[in-house]
C-alpha positions as CSV (number, residue, x, y, z in Angstrom):
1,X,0.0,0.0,0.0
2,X,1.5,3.1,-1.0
3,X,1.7,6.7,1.2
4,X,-1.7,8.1,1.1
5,X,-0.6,11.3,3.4
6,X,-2.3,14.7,2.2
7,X,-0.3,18.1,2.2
8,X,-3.0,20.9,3.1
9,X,-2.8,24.3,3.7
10,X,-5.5,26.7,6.2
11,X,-6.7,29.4,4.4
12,X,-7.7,31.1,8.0
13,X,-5.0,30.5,10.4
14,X,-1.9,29.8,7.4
15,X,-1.2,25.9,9.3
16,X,0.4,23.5,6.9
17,X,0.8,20.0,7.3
18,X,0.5,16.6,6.5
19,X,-2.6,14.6,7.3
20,X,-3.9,10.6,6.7
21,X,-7.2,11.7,6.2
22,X,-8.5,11.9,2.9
23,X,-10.4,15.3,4.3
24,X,-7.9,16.9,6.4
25,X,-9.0,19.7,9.3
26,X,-6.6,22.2,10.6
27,X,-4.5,20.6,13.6
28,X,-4.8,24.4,14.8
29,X,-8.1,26.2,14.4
30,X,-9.8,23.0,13.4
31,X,-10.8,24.6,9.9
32,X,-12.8,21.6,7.6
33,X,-12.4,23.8,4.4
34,X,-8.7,23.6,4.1
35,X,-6.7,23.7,0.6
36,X,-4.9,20.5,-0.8
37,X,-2.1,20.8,-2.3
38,X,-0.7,18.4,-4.8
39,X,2.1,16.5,-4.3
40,X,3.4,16.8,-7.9
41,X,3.2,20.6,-7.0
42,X,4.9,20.2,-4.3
43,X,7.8,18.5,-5.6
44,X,7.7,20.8,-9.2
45,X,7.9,23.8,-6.6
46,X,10.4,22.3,-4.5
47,X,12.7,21.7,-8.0
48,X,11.7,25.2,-9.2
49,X,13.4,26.8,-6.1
50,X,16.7,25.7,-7.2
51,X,16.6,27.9,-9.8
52,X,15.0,30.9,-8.9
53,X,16.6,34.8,-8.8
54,X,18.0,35.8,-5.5
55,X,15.5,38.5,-5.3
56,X,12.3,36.0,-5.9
57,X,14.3,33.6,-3.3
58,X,14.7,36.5,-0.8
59,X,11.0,37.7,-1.3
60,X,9.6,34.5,-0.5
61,X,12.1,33.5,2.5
62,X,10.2,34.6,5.3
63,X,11.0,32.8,8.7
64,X,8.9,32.4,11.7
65,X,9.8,32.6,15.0
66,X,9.9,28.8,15.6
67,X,11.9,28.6,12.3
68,X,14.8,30.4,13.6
69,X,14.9,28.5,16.6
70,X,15.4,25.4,14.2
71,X,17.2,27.0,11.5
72,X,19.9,27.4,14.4
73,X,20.1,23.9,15.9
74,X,21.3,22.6,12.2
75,X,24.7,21.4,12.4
76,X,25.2,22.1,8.3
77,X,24.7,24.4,5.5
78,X,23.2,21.6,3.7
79,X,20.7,21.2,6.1
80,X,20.3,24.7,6.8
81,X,19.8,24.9,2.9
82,X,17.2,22.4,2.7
83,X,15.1,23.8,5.4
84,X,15.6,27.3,3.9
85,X,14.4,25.7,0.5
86,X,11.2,24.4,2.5
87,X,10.6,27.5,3.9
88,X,10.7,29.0,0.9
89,X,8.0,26.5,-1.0
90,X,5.8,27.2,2.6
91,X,5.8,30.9,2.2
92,X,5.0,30.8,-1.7
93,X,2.2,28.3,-1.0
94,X,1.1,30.8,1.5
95,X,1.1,33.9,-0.5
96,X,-0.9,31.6,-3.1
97,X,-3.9,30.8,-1.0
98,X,-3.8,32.2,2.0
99,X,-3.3,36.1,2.2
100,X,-5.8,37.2,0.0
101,X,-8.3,34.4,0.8
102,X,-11.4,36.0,1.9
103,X,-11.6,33.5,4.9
104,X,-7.7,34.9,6.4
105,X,-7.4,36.0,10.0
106,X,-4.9,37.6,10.7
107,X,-5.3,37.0,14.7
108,X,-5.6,33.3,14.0
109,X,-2.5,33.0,12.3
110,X,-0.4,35.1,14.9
111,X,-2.1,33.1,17.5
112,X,-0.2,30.0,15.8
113,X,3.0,31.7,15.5
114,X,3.3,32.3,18.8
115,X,2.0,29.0,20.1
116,X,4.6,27.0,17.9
117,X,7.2,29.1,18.5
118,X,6.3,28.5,22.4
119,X,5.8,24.8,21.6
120,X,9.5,24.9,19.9
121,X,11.1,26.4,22.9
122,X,9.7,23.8,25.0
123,X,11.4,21.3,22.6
124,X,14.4,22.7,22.0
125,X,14.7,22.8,25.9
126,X,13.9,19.2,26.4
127,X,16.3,17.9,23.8
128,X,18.9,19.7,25.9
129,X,18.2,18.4,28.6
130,X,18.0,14.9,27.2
131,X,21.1,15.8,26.1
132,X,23.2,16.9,29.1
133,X,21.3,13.5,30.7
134,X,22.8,11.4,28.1
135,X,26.1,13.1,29.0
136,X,25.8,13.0,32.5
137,X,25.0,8.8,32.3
138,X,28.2,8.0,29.7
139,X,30.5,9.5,32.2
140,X,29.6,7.9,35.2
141,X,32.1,4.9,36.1
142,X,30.9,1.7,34.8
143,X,31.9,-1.6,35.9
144,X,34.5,-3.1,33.7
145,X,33.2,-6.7,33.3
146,X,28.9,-6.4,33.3
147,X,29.0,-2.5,32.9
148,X,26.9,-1.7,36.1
149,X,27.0,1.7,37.4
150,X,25.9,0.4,41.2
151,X,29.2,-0.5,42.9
152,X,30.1,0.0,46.6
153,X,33.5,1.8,47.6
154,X,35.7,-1.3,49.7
155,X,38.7,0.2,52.0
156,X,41.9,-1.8,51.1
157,X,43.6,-3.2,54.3
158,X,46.8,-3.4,52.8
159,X,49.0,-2.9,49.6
160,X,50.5,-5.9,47.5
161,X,53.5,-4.1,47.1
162,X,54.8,-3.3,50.2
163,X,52.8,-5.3,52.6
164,X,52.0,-2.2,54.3
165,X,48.5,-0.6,55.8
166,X,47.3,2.0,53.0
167,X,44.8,4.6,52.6
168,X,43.0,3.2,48.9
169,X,39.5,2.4,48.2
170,X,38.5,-0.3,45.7
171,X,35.0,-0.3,43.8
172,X,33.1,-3.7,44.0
173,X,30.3,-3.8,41.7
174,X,27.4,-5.0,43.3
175,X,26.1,-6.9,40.4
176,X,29.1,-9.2,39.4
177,X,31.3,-8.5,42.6
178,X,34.4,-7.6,40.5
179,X,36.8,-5.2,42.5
180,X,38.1,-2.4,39.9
């Protein structure tokens, strides 16, 4: 079974998106008369791009708030030109049949600005912190033999060397009992 995923575009509130349904309603302002939009549009759009003027390219890239905040987590310029390239198609696709429809709110569609661009920094703070987690857990001391990370800190009594009383602490996992 092939991908039967619709790309649709609000003519009230500007949302775009893919949906499953074969009638698609705004995820935002829940909108039933939506726009489809080709995929063969889509992807002659998405080619056409390539190989338009600087000035068309630079009246059509129009960023978001959210978009910056993910333009900026891209490690690339590839990927930053890829998403600029989307960007682009979204605000053409916009301009098309949004602005001028007679059905455009203007409140609506700041009202989802603001809300994804609140929804992004949410995001972009949790992947950081699932980050700095991730961190935190690969540099805590693992067991050599089963990799635990329980162990329990064992006083030596005395060193093989000299035979002497010394102040070292062994780590006995608690799992395998290996000292390390």
């Amino acid at each position: 079974m092939q991908n039967t995923s619709t790309s649709y575009i609000c003519p009230v509130c500007g949302a775009m998106d893919l949906a499953d349904d074969r009638f698609p309603v705004c995820y935002y302002c829940k909108n039933t008369n939506v726009i489809l939009v080709n995929n063969d549009e889509l992807n002659n759009l998405a080619k056409d791009v390539e190989t338009w003027p600087k000035t068309t390219v630079d009246k059509y890239l129009y960023f978001e708030k959210k978009d910056e905040v993910l333009y900026n987590n891209f490690k690339t310029h590839a990927q930053q030109e890829k998403f600029s390239n989307g960007i682009i198609c979204r605000e053409y696709l916009r301009q098309k049949y949004v602005f001028n429809n007679p059905a455009f709110s203007k409140e609506k569609y700041n009202d989802r600005v603001n809300q994804e661009y609140e929804e992004q920094l949410v995001r972009s703070e949790q992947a950081r912190e699932n980050a700095r987690r991730a961190a935190e857990e690969a540099s805590r001391p693992r067991c050599p033999k089963c990799g635990c990370t329980e162990f329990q800190m064992v006083p030596r009594k005395w060193s093989p060397l000299t035979g002497f009383l010394t102040n070292k602490v062994d780590r006995v996992c608690v799992k395998c009992k290996t000292r390390f």
